[in-house]
C-alpha positions as CSV (number, residue, x, y, z in Angstrom):
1,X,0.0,0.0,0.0
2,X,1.7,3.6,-1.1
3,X,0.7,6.5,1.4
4,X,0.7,9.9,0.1
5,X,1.6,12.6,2.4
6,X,1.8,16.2,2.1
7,X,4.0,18.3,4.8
8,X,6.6,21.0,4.9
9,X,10.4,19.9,4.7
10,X,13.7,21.2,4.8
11,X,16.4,19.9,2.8
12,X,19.4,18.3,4.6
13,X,21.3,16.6,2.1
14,X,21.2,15.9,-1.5
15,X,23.3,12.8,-3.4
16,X,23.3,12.4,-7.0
17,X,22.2,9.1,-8.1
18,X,23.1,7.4,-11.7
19,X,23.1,10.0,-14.3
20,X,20.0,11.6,-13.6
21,X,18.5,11.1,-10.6
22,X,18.8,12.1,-6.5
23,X,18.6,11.0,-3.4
24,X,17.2,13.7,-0.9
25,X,17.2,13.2,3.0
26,X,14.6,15.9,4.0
27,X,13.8,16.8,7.7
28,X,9.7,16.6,7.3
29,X,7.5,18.3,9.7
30,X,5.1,15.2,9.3
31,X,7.3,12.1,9.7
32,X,10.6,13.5,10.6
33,X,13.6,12.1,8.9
34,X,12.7,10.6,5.2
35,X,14.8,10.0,2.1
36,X,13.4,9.8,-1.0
37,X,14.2,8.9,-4.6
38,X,13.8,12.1,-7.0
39,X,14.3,10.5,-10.7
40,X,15.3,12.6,-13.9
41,X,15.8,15.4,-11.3
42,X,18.7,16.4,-13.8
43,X,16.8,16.9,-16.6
44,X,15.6,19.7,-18.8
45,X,11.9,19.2,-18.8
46,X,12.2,17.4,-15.2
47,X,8.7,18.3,-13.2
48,X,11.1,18.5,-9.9
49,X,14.6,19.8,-10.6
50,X,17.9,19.3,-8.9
51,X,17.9,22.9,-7.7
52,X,15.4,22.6,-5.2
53,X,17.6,20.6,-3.4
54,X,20.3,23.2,-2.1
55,X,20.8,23.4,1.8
56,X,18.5,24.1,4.5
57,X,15.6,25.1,1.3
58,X,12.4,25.1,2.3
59,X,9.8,22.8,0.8
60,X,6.2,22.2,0.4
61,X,6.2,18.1,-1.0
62,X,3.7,15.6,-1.9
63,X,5.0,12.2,-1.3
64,X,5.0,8.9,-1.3
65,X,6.3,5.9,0.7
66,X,5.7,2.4,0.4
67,X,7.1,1.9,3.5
68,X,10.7,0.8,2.1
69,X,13.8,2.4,2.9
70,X,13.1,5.4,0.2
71,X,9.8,7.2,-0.6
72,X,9.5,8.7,-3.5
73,X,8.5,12.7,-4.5
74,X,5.4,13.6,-6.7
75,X,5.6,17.3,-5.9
76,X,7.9,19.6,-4.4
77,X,8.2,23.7,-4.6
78,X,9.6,26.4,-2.4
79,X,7.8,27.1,0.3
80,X,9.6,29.7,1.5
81,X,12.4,31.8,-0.7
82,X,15.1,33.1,1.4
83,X,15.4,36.9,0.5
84,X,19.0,37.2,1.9
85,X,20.8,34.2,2.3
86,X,21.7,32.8,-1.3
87,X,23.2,36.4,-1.8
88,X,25.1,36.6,1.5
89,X,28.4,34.9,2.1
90,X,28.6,34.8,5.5
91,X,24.9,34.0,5.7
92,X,26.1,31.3,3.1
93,X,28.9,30.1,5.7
94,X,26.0,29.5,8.1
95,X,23.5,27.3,6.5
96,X,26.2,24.6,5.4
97,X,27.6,24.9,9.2
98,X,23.9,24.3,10.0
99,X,23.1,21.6,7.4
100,X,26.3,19.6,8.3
101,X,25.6,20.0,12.3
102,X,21.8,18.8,11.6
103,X,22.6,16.0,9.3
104,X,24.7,14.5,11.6
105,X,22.9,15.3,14.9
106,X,19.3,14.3,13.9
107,X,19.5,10.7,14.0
108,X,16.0,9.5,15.4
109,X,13.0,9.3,12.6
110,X,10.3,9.8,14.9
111,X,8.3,12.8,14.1
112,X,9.3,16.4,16.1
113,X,7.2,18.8,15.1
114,X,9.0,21.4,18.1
115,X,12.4,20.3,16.5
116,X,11.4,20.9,12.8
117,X,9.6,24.8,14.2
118,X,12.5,25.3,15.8
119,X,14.9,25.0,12.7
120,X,12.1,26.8,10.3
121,X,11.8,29.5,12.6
122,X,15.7,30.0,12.7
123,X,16.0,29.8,9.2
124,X,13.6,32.4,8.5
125,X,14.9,34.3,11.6
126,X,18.8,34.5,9.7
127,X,17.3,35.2,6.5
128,X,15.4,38.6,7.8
129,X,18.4,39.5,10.0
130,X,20.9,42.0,9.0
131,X,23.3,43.1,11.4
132,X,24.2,40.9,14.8
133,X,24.4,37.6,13.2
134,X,27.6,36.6,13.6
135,X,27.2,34.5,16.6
136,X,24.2,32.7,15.0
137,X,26.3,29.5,14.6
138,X,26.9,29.5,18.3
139,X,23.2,30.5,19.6
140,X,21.8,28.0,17.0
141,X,24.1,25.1,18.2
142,X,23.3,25.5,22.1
143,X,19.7,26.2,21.2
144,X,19.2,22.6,18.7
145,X,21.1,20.4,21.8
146,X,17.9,21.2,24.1
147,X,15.6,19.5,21.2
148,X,18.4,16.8,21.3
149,X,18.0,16.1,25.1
150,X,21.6,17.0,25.8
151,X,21.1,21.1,26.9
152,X,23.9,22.1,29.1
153,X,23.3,22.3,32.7
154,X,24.0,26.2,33.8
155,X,22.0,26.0,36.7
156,X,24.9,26.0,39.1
157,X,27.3,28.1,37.5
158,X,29.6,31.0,39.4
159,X,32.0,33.5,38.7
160,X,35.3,31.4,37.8
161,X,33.6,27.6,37.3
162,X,34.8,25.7,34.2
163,X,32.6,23.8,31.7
164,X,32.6,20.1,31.4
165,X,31.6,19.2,27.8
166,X,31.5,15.9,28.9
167,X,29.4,15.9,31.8
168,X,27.4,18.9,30.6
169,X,27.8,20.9,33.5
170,X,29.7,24.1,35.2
171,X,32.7,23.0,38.2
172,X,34.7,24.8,40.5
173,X,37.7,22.5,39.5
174,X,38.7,20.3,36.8
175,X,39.6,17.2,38.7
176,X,39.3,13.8,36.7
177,X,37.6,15.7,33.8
178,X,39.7,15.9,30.7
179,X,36.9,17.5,28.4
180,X,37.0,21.2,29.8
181,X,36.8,25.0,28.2
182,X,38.8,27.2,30.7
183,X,36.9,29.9,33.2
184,X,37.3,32.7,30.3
185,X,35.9,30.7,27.8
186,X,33.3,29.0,30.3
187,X,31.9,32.7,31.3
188,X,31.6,32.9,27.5
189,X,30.1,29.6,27.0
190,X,27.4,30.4,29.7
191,X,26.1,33.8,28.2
192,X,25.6,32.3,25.2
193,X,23.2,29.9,27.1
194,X,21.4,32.0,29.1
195,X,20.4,34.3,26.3
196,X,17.3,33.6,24.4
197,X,17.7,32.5,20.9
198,X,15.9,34.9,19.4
199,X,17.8,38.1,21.3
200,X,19.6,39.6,18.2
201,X,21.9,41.5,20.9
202,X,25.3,41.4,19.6
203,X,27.7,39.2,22.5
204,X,30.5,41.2,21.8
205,X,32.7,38.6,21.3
206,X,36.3,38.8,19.1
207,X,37.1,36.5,16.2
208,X,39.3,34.6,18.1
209,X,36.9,33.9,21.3
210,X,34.0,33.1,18.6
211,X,36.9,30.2,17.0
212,X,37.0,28.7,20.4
213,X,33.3,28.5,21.3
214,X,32.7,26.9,17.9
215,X,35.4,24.5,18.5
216,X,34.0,24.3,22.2
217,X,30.7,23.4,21.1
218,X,31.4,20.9,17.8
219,X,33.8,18.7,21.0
220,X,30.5,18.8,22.7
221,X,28.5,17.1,20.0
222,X,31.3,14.8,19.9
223,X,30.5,13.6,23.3
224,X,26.9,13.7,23.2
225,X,25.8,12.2,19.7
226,X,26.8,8.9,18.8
227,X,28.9,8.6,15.8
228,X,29.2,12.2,15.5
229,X,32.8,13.1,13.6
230,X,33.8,16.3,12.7
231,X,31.8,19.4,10.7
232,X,34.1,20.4,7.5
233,X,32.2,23.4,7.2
234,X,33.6,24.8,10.7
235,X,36.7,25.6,8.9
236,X,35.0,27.7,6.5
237,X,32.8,29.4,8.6
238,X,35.8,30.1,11.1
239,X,37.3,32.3,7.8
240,X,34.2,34.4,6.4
241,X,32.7,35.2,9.8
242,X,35.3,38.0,10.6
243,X,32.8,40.9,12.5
Protein backbone atom coordinates (compact mmCIF):
# COMPACT_ATOMS: atom_id res chain seq x y z
CA UNK A 1 0.00 0.00 0.00
CA UNK A 2 1.73 3.55 -1.14
CA UNK A 3 0.75 6.53 1.42
CA UNK A 4 0.66 9.85 0.10
CA UNK A 5 1.61 12.61 2.43
CA UNK A 6 1.77 16.21 2.15
CA UNK A 7 3.99 18.35 4.76
CA UNK A 8 6.61 21.03 4.90
CA UNK A 9 10.36 19.86 4.66
CA UNK A 10 13.70 21.22 4.83
CA UNK A 11 16.45 19.93 2.76
CA UNK A 12 19.42 18.25 4.65
CA UNK A 13 21.34 16.61 2.08
CA UNK A 14 21.18 15.88 -1.48
CA UNK A 15 23.30 12.77 -3.35
CA UNK A 16 23.27 12.35 -7.02
CA UNK A 17 22.16 9.06 -8.13
CA UNK A 18 23.08 7.45 -11.66
CA UNK A 19 23.08 10.05 -14.30
CA UNK A 20 19.98 11.61 -13.62
CA UNK A 21 18.50 11.07 -10.59
CA UNK A 22 18.81 12.13 -6.50
CA UNK A 23 18.56 10.97 -3.40
CA UNK A 24 17.16 13.70 -0.87
CA UNK A 25 17.24 13.23 2.98
CA UNK A 26 14.59 15.89 4.04
CA UNK A 27 13.84 16.76 7.66
CA UNK A 28 9.66 16.62 7.29
CA UNK A 29 7.47 18.34 9.66
CA UNK A 30 5.10 15.22 9.30
CA UNK A 31 7.27 12.11 9.73
CA UNK A 32 10.59 13.46 10.60
CA UNK A 33 13.64 12.14 8.87
CA UNK A 34 12.69 10.59 5.23
CA UNK A 35 14.83 10.04 2.13
CA UNK A 36 13.37 9.84 -1.04
CA UNK A 37 14.25 8.94 -4.64
CA UNK A 38 13.77 12.10 -6.96
CA UNK A 39 14.27 10.51 -10.71
CA UNK A 40 15.34 12.65 -13.86
CA UNK A 41 15.80 15.36 -11.32
CA UNK A 42 18.74 16.41 -13.78
CA UNK A 43 16.76 16.90 -16.57
CA UNK A 44 15.65 19.66 -18.75
CA UNK A 45 11.92 19.15 -18.78
CA UNK A 46 12.15 17.45 -15.15
CA UNK A 47 8.70 18.29 -13.16
CA UNK A 48 11.14 18.55 -9.88
CA UNK A 49 14.61 19.77 -10.64
CA UNK A 50 17.87 19.34 -8.90
CA UNK A 51 17.85 22.90 -7.73
CA UNK A 52 15.42 22.61 -5.19
CA UNK A 53 17.63 20.57 -3.39
CA UNK A 54 20.25 23.21 -2.08
CA UNK A 55 20.78 23.35 1.81
CA UNK A 56 18.50 24.07 4.52
CA UNK A 57 15.61 25.15 1.31
CA UNK A 58 12.38 25.14 2.34
CA UNK A 59 9.82 22.83 0.81
CA UNK A 60 6.23 22.16 0.43
CA UNK A 61 6.18 18.08 -1.03
CA UNK A 62 3.74 15.59 -1.89
CA UNK A 63 5.04 12.19 -1.34
CA UNK A 64 4.96 8.88 -1.26
CA UNK A 65 6.25 5.91 0.66
CA UNK A 66 5.73 2.42 0.43
CA UNK A 67 7.14 1.86 3.54
CA UNK A 68 10.67 0.84 2.06
CA UNK A 69 13.84 2.38 2.86
CA UNK A 70 13.06 5.39 0.22
CA UNK A 71 9.81 7.15 -0.58
CA UNK A 72 9.54 8.74 -3.51
CA UNK A 73 8.50 12.73 -4.46
CA UNK A 74 5.36 13.57 -6.69
CA UNK A 75 5.58 17.26 -5.91
CA UNK A 76 7.91 19.61 -4.37
CA UNK A 77 8.25 23.70 -4.64
CA UNK A 78 9.64 26.38 -2.36
CA UNK A 79 7.85 27.06 0.29
CA UNK A 80 9.60 29.73 1.54
CA UNK A 81 12.39 31.76 -0.69
CA UNK A 82 15.06 33.11 1.38
CA UNK A 83 15.37 36.87 0.54
CA UNK A 84 19.01 37.20 1.93
CA UNK A 85 20.77 34.20 2.31
CA UNK A 86 21.69 32.77 -1.35
CA UNK A 87 23.21 36.42 -1.78
CA UNK A 88 25.15 36.60 1.46
CA UNK A 89 28.40 34.90 2.10
CA UNK A 90 28.56 34.76 5.48
CA UNK A 91 24.91 34.01 5.67
CA UNK A 92 26.08 31.30 3.14
CA UNK A 93 28.92 30.05 5.66
CA UNK A 94 25.96 29.50 8.15
CA UNK A 95 23.54 27.32 6.55
CA UNK A 96 26.16 24.57 5.35
CA UNK A 97 27.65 24.91 9.22
CA UNK A 98 23.85 24.29 10.02
CA UNK A 99 23.15 21.64 7.41
CA UNK A 100 26.34 19.63 8.34
CA UNK A 101 25.65 20.01 12.31
CA UNK A 102 21.83 18.75 11.60
CA UNK A 103 22.64 16.01 9.32
CA UNK A 104 24.65 14.51 11.64
CA UNK A 105 22.93 15.31 14.89
CA UNK A 106 19.28 14.32 13.89
CA UNK A 107 19.46 10.74 13.97
CA UNK A 108 16.04 9.47 15.40
CA UNK A 109 12.99 9.32 12.62
CA UNK A 110 10.30 9.81 14.90
CA UNK A 111 8.31 12.80 14.15
CA UNK A 112 9.32 16.44 16.12
CA UNK A 113 7.19 18.82 15.13
CA UNK A 114 8.99 21.35 18.06
CA UNK A 115 12.35 20.27 16.45
CA UNK A 116 11.37 20.86 12.84
CA UNK A 117 9.55 24.77 14.19
CA UNK A 118 12.53 25.31 15.81
CA UNK A 119 14.86 25.04 12.72
CA UNK A 120 12.06 26.81 10.28
CA UNK A 121 11.83 29.50 12.62
CA UNK A 122 15.72 29.97 12.72
CA UNK A 123 15.99 29.79 9.19
CA UNK A 124 13.63 32.42 8.47
CA UNK A 125 14.86 34.27 11.64
CA UNK A 126 18.80 34.47 9.66
CA UNK A 127 17.26 35.18 6.46
CA UNK A 128 15.45 38.62 7.75
CA UNK A 129 18.40 39.50 9.98
CA UNK A 130 20.87 41.95 8.99
CA UNK A 131 23.32 43.08 11.43
CA UNK A 132 24.23 40.92 14.77
CA UNK A 133 24.43 37.59 13.17
CA UNK A 134 27.64 36.58 13.62
CA UNK A 135 27.17 34.51 16.64
CA UNK A 136 24.18 32.68 14.98
CA UNK A 137 26.26 29.53 14.58
CA UNK A 138 26.86 29.47 18.32
CA UNK A 139 23.21 30.47 19.65
CA UNK A 140 21.85 28.02 16.96
CA UNK A 141 24.12 25.12 18.24
CA UNK A 142 23.34 25.47 22.06
CA UNK A 143 19.73 26.16 21.24
CA UNK A 144 19.24 22.65 18.66
CA UNK A 145 21.13 20.39 21.76
CA UNK A 146 17.86 21.19 24.13
CA UNK A 147 15.63 19.50 21.16
CA UNK A 148 18.41 16.80 21.26
CA UNK A 149 18.00 16.06 25.07
CA UNK A 150 21.58 17.03 25.85
CA UNK A 151 21.13 21.10 26.88
CA UNK A 152 23.91 22.12 29.13
CA UNK A 153 23.31 22.34 32.73
CA UNK A 154 24.01 26.15 33.85
CA UNK A 155 21.97 26.04 36.71
CA UNK A 156 24.93 26.04 39.10
CA UNK A 157 27.33 28.07 37.46
CA UNK A 158 29.56 31.03 39.38
CA UNK A 159 32.05 33.48 38.65
CA UNK A 160 35.30 31.45 37.85
CA UNK A 161 33.59 27.59 37.32
CA UNK A 162 34.77 25.70 34.23
CA UNK A 163 32.60 23.78 31.69
CA UNK A 164 32.61 20.08 31.38
CA UNK A 165 31.62 19.17 27.78
CA UNK A 166 31.52 15.86 28.92
CA UNK A 167 29.36 15.94 31.83
CA UNK A 168 27.40 18.92 30.61
CA UNK A 169 27.76 20.94 33.54
CA UNK A 170 29.72 24.07 35.20
CA UNK A 171 32.66 22.99 38.22
CA UNK A 172 34.74 24.79 40.47
CA UNK A 173 37.73 22.50 39.47
CA UNK A 174 38.69 20.35 36.84
CA UNK A 175 39.57 17.21 38.66
CA UNK A 176 39.33 13.75 36.74
CA UNK A 177 37.61 15.70 33.82
CA UNK A 178 39.65 15.86 30.66
CA UNK A 179 36.93 17.47 28.44
CA UNK A 180 37.01 21.21 29.82
CA UNK A 181 36.78 25.02 28.23
CA UNK A 182 38.78 27.24 30.69
CA UNK A 183 36.86 29.86 33.17
CA UNK A 184 37.31 32.67 30.28
CA UNK A 185 35.87 30.68 27.79
CA UNK A 186 33.35 29.00 30.28
CA UNK A 187 31.87 32.75 31.30
CA UNK A 188 31.65 32.92 27.54
CA UNK A 189 30.07 29.63 26.98
CA UNK A 190 27.36 30.42 29.74
CA UNK A 191 26.05 33.76 28.21
CA UNK A 192 25.58 32.29 25.23
CA UNK A 193 23.24 29.93 27.15
CA UNK A 194 21.40 31.97 29.12
CA UNK A 195 20.39 34.31 26.31
CA UNK A 196 17.29 33.59 24.43
CA UNK A 197 17.71 32.51 20.93
CA UNK A 198 15.87 34.94 19.44
CA UNK A 199 17.82 38.08 21.27
CA UNK A 200 19.61 39.64 18.18
CA UNK A 201 21.91 41.48 20.90
CA UNK A 202 25.31 41.37 19.63
CA UNK A 203 27.73 39.23 22.48
CA UNK A 204 30.46 41.19 21.80
CA UNK A 205 32.67 38.60 21.27
CA UNK A 206 36.31 38.77 19.12
CA UNK A 207 37.06 36.50 16.19
CA UNK A 208 39.33 34.56 18.14
CA UNK A 209 36.90 33.87 21.33
CA UNK A 210 33.98 33.14 18.63
CA UNK A 211 36.89 30.22 16.95
CA UNK A 212 36.95 28.75 20.42
CA UNK A 213 33.34 28.52 21.29
CA UNK A 214 32.70 26.92 17.93
CA UNK A 215 35.37 24.48 18.53
CA UNK A 216 34.03 24.27 22.19
CA UNK A 217 30.66 23.37 21.06
CA UNK A 218 31.45 20.87 17.83
CA UNK A 219 33.83 18.72 21.03
CA UNK A 220 30.46 18.83 22.70
CA UNK A 221 28.48 17.07 19.96
CA UNK A 222 31.31 14.81 19.87
CA UNK A 223 30.50 13.58 23.34
CA UNK A 224 26.87 13.66 23.16
CA UNK A 225 25.85 12.25 19.67
CA UNK A 226 26.79 8.86 18.75
CA UNK A 227 28.87 8.61 15.79
CA UNK A 228 29.19 12.18 15.47
CA UNK A 229 32.83 13.07 13.60
CA UNK A 230 33.80 16.32 12.66
CA UNK A 231 31.82 19.40 10.73
CA UNK A 232 34.10 20.35 7.50
CA UNK A 233 32.24 23.40 7.20
CA UNK A 234 33.61 24.85 10.66
CA UNK A 235 36.71 25.60 8.93
CA UNK A 236 35.00 27.71 6.49
CA UNK A 237 32.78 29.44 8.56
CA UNK A 238 35.76 30.14 11.10
CA UNK A 239 37.32 32.32 7.78
CA UNK A 240 34.17 34.38 6.36
CA UNK A 241 32.65 35.19 9.80
CA UNK A 242 35.28 37.98 10.58
CA UNK A 243 32.79 40.87 12.48
Amino acid sequence: MVINDKTRAIVLRAIRYGDNSLVVKLLTEQNGLQSFMVKGAFNKTAKIRAALFQPLTLLDIVCANSHGDLGYLKEANVEYAYQSIPFDINKNAIVLYLCELLSKSIQDSETDTELFGFVHHALTYLDALETNYADFPLKFSIELSRFLGFSPNICNYKEGFIFDLEEGCFRHDGIGSVYLIDNQQSKLFYNICKDSFFDSNDLCLKNGERRQLLEAVISYYKLHVSGFNEIKSAEILKTVLQS
